[in-house]
TORVOKE-544983 format. One line per field, with one value per residue: residue in three letters; z, y, x of N, C-alpha, C in turn. Coordinates in steps of 0.1 Angstrom, whole numbers, padded with zeros to 4 digits. Example, Ala and Ser with C-alpha at 12.3 -4.5 7.8 and 13.67 -1.06 7.14 Angstrom:
BEGIN
residuo <- (ala ser)
nzz <- (0078 0071)
nyy <- (-0057 -0022)
nxx <- (0132 0128)
cazz <- (0078 0071)
cayy <- (-0045 -0011)
caxx <- (0123 0137)
czz <- (0078 0079)
cyy <- (-0033 0000)
cxx <- (0132 0129)
//
This chain:
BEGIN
residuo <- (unk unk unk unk unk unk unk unk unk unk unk unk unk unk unk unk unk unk unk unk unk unk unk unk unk unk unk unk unk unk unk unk unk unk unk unk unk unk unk unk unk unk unk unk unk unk unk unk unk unk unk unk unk unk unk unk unk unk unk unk unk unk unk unk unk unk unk unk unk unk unk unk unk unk unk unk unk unk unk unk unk unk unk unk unk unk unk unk unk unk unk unk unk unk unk unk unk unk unk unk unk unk unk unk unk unk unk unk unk unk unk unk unk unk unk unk unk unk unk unk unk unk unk unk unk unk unk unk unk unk unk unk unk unk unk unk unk unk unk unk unk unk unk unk unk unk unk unk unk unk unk unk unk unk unk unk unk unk unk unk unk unk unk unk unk unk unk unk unk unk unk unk unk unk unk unk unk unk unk unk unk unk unk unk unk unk unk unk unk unk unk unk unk)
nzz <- (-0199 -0177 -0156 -0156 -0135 -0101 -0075 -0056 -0072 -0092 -0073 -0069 -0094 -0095 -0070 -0084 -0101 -0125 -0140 -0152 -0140 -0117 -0125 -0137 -0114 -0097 -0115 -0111 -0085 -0084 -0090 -0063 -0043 -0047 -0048 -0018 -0004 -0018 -0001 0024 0022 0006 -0018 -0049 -0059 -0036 -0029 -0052 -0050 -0022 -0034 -0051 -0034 -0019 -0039 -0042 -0018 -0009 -0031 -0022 -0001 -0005 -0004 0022 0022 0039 0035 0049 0050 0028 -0002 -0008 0012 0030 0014 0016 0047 0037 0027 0041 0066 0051 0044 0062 0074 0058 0057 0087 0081 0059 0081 0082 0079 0101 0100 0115 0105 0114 0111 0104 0081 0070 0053 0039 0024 0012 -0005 -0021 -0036 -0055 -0063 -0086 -0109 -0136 -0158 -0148 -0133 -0138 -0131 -0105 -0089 -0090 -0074 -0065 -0067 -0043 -0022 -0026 -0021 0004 0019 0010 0031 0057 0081 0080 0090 0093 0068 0054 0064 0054 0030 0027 0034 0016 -0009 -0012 -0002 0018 0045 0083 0097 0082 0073 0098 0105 0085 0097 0121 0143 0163 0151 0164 0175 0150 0141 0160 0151 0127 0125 0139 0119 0096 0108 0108 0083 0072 0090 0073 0050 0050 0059 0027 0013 0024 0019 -0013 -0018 -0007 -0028 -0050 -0050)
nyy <- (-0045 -0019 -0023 0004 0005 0010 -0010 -0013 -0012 -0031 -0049 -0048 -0053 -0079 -0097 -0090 -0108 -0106 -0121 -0123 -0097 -0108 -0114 -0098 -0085 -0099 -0103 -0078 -0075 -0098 -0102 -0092 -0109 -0132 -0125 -0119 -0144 -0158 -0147 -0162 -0186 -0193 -0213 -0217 -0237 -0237 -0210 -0205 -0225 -0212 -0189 -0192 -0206 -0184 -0165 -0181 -0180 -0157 -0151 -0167 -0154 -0130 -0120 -0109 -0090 -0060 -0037 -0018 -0015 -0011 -0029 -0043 -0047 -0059 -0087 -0094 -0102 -0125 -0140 -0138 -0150 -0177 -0188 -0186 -0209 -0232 -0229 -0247 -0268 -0280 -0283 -0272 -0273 -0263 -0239 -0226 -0192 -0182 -0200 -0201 -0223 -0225 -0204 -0200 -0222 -0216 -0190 -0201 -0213 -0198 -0187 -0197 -0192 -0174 -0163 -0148 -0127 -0098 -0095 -0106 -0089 -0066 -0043 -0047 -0075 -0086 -0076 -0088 -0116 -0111 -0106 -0127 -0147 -0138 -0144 -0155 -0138 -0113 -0104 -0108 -0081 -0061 -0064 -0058 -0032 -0015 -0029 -0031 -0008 -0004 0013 0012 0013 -0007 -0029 -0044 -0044 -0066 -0084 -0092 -0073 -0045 -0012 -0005 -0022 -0031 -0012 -0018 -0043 -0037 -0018 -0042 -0055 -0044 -0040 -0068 -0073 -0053 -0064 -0091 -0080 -0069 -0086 -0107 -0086 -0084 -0110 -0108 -0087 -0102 -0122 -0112 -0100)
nxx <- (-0091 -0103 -0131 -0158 -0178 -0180 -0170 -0190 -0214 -0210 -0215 -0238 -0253 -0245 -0258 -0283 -0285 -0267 -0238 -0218 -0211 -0192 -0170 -0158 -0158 -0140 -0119 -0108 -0099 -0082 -0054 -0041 -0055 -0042 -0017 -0016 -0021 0000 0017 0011 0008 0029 0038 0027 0011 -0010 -0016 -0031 -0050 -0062 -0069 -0086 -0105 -0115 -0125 -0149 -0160 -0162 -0187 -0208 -0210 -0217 -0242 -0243 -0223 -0222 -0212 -0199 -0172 -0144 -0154 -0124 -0114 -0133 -0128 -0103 -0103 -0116 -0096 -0076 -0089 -0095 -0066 -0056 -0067 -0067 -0035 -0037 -0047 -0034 -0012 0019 0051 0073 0099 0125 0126 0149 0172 0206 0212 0191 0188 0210 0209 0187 0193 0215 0204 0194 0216 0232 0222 0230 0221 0198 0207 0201 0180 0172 0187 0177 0157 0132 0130 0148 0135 0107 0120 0127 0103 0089 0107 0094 0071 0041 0022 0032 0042 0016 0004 0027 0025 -0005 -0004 0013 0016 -0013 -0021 -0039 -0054 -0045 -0069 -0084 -0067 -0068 -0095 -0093 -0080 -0091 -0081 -0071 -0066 -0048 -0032 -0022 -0009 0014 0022 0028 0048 0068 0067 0082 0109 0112 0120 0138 0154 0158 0162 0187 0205 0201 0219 0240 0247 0251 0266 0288 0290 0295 0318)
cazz <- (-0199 -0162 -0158 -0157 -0124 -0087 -0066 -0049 -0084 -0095 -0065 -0066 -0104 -0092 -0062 -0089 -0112 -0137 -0130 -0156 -0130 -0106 -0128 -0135 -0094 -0098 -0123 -0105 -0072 -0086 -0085 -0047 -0037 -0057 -0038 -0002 -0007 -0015 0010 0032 0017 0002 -0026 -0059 -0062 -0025 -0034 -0062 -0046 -0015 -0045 -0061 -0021 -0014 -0044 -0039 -0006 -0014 -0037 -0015 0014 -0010 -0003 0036 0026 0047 0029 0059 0048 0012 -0004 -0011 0027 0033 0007 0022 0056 0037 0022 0054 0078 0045 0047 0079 0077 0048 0067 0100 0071 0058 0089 0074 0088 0107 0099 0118 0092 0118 0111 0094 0069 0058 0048 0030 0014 0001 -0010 -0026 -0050 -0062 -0066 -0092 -0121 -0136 -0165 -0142 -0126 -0138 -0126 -0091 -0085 -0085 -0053 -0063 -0066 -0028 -0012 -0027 -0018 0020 0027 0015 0047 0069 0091 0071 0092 0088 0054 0049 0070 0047 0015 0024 0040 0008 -0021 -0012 0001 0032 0063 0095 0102 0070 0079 0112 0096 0075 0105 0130 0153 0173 0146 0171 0174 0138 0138 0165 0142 0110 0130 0141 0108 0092 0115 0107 0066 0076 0092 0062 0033 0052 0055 0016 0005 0026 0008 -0024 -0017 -0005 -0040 -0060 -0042)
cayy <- (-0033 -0019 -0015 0018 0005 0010 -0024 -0013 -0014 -0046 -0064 -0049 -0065 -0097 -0093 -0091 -0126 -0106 -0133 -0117 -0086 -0112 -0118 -0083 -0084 -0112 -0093 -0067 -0080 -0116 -0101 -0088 -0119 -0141 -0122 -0123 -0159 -0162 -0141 -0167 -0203 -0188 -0217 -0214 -0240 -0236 -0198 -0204 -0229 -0203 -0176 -0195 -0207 -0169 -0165 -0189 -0180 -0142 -0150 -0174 -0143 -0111 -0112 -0105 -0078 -0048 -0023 -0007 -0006 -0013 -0039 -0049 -0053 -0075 -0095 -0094 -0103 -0134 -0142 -0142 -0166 -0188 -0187 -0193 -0221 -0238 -0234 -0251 -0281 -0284 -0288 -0270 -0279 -0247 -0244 -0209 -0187 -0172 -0212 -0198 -0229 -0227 -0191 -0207 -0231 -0203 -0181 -0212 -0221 -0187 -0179 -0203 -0190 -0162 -0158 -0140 -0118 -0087 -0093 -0109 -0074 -0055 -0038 -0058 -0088 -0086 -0067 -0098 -0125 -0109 -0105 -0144 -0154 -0133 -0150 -0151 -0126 -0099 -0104 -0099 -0071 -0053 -0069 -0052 -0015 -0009 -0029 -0030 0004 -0005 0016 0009 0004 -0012 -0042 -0043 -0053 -0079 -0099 -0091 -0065 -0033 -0005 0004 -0036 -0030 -0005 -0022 -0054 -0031 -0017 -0050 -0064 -0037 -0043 -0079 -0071 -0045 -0075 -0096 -0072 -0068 -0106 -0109 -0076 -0089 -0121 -0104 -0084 -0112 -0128 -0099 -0098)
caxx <- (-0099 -0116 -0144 -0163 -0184 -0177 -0173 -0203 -0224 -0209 -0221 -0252 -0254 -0243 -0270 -0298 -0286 -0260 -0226 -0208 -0203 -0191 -0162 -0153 -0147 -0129 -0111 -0104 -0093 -0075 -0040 -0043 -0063 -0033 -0003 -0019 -0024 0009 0023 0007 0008 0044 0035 0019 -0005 -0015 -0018 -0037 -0064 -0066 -0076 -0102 -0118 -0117 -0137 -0160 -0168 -0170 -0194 -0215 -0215 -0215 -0255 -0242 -0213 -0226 -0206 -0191 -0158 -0145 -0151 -0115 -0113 -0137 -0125 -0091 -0104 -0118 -0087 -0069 -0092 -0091 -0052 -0049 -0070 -0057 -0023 -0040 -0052 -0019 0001 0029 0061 0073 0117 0128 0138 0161 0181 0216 0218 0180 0188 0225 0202 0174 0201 0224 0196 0191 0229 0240 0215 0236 0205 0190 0214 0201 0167 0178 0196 0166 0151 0115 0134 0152 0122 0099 0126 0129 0088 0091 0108 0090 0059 0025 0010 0041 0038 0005 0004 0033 0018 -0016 0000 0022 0010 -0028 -0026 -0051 -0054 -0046 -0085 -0088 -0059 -0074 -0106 -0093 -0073 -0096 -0072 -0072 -0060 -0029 -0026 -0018 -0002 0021 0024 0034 0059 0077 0069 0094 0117 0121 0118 0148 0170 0159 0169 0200 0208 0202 0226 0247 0251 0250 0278 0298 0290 0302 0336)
czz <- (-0185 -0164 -0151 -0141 -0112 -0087 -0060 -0065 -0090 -0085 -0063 -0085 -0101 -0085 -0076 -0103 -0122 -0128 -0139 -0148 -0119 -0112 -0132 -0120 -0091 -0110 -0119 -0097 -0076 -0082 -0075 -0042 -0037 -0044 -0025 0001 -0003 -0009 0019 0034 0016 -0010 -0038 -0059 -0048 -0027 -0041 -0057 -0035 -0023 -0046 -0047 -0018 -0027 -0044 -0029 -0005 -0021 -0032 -0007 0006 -0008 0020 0036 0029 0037 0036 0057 0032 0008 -0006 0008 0030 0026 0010 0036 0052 0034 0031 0062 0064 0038 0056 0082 0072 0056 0078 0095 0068 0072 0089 0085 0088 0107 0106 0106 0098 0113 0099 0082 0061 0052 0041 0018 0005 -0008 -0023 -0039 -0058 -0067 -0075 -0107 -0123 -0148 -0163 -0134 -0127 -0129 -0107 -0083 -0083 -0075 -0052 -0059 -0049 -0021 -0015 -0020 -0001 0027 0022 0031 0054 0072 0078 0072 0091 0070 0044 0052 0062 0036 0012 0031 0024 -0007 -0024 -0012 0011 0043 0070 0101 0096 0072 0091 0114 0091 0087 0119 0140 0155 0157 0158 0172 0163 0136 0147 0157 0127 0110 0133 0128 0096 0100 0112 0091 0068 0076 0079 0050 0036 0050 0035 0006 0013 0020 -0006 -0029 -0013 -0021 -0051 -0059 -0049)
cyy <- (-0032 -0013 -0004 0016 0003 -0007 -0025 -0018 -0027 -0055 -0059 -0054 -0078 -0099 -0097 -0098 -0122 -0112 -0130 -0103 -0091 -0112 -0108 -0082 -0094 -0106 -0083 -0069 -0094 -0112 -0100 -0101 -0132 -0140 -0125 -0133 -0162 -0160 -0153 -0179 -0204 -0209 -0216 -0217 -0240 -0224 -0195 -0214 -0222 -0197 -0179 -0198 -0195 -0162 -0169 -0180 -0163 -0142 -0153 -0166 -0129 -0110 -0103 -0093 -0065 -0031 -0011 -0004 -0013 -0027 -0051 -0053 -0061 -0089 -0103 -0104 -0120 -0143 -0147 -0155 -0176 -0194 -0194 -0206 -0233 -0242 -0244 -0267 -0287 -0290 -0283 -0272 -0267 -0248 -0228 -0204 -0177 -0189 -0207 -0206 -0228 -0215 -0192 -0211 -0220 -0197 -0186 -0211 -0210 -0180 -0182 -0200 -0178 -0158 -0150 -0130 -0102 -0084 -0096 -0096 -0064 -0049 -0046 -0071 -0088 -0083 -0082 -0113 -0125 -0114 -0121 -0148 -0143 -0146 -0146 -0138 -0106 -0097 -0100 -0087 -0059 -0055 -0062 -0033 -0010 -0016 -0031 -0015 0008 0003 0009 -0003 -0012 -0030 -0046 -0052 -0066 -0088 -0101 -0086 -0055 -0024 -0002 -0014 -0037 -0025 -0008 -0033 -0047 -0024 -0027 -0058 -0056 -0039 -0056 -0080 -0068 -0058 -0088 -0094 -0075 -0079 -0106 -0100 -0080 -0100 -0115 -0094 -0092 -0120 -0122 -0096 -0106)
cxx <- (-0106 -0126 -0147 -0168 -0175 -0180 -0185 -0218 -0223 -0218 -0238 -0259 -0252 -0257 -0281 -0296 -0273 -0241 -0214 -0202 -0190 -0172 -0153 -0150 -0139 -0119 -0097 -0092 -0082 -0060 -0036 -0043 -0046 -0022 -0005 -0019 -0013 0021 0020 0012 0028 0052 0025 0007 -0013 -0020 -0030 -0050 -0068 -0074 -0087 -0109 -0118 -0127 -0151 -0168 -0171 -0183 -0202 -0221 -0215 -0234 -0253 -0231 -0224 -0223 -0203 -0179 -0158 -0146 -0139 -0107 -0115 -0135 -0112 -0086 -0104 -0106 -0076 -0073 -0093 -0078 -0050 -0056 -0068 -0042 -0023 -0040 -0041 -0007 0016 0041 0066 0093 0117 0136 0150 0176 0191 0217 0206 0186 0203 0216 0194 0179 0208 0215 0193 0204 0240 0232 0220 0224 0198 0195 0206 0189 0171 0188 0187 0162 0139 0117 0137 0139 0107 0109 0125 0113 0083 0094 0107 0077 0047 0021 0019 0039 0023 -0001 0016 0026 0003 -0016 0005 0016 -0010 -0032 -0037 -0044 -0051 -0056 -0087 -0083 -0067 -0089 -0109 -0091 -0080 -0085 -0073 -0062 -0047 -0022 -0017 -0009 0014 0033 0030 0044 0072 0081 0079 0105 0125 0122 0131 0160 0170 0167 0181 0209 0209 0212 0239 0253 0257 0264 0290 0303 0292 0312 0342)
//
């Protein structure tokens, strides 16, 4: 059930002790917060302990949100530098996803489950499989244009960047989604032959 209140009213409930509003914005926002995450981490449980320190720490600083742009921004923003920092923690081992055999191997393990065929044919399916092996920051930069629904400004906000920066960056980041998809239907058609 959503609730009736603006984001702005929630936090100005939380603001004055009520911690059940806090959880209704944690409500709200958890699936967004979840996906961006895992656009990032591009693992579950890494995903999933990002989520909950992006809560945390929203909560810790929501007596300092300003409320200049929306809340789900600044949230967003948080979401990011505690992404990117997490990633910095980790060390993650960096494989190009331009490497022909990783992208055999990715493909391979997903092409012997016929169970799933119907689903694996979908456009959500490929279009979620492609913005996997993109770069963090392309991905959360499509992940927050199309399924966030954030401006320009709004992105810009979150990653700390020049709205035309952005708009530069949302440009190339289609571009390499584009040569992704293509790579994947390619396969796909090979494997239907």
């Amino acid at each position: 059930m959503q609730s009736k209140f603006t984001d702005i009213q929630l936090i100005t409930q939380v603001l004055a002790g009520n911690q059940a509003a806090y959880a209704l914005l944690i409500k709200r926002h958890q699936r967004f917060v979840f996906t961006l995450a895992l656009r990032f981490t591009k693992n579950r449980e890494d995903a999933e302990e990002v989520a909950q320190d992006c809560f945390v720490k929203a909560y810790r600083s929501l007596a300092n949100y300003q409320q200049q742009s929306k809340f789900s921004t600044w949230l967003y923003s948080i979401v990011y530098t505690t992404a990117m920092t997490h990633l910095r923690k980790k060390r993650v081992d960096t494989t190009s996803i331009d490497d022909e055999a990783l992208f055999i191997q990715i493909a391979d393990t997903h092409g012997s489950m016929d169970a799933n065929l119907a689903e694996r044919r979908s456009r959500s399916y490929y279009l979620n499989m492609a913005i996997e092996q993109l770069l963090p920051d392309d991905a959360a930069i499509i992940t927050m244009f199309y399924n966030g629904e954030q401006s320009l400004d709004e992105i810009g906000e979150a990653m700390g960047l020049e709205p035309n920066n952005v708009k530069t960056k949302l440009f190339r980041a289609r571009q390499r989604l584009k040569e992704k998809l293509e790579r994947l239907l390619k396969h796909e058609v090979k494997e239907l032959i």
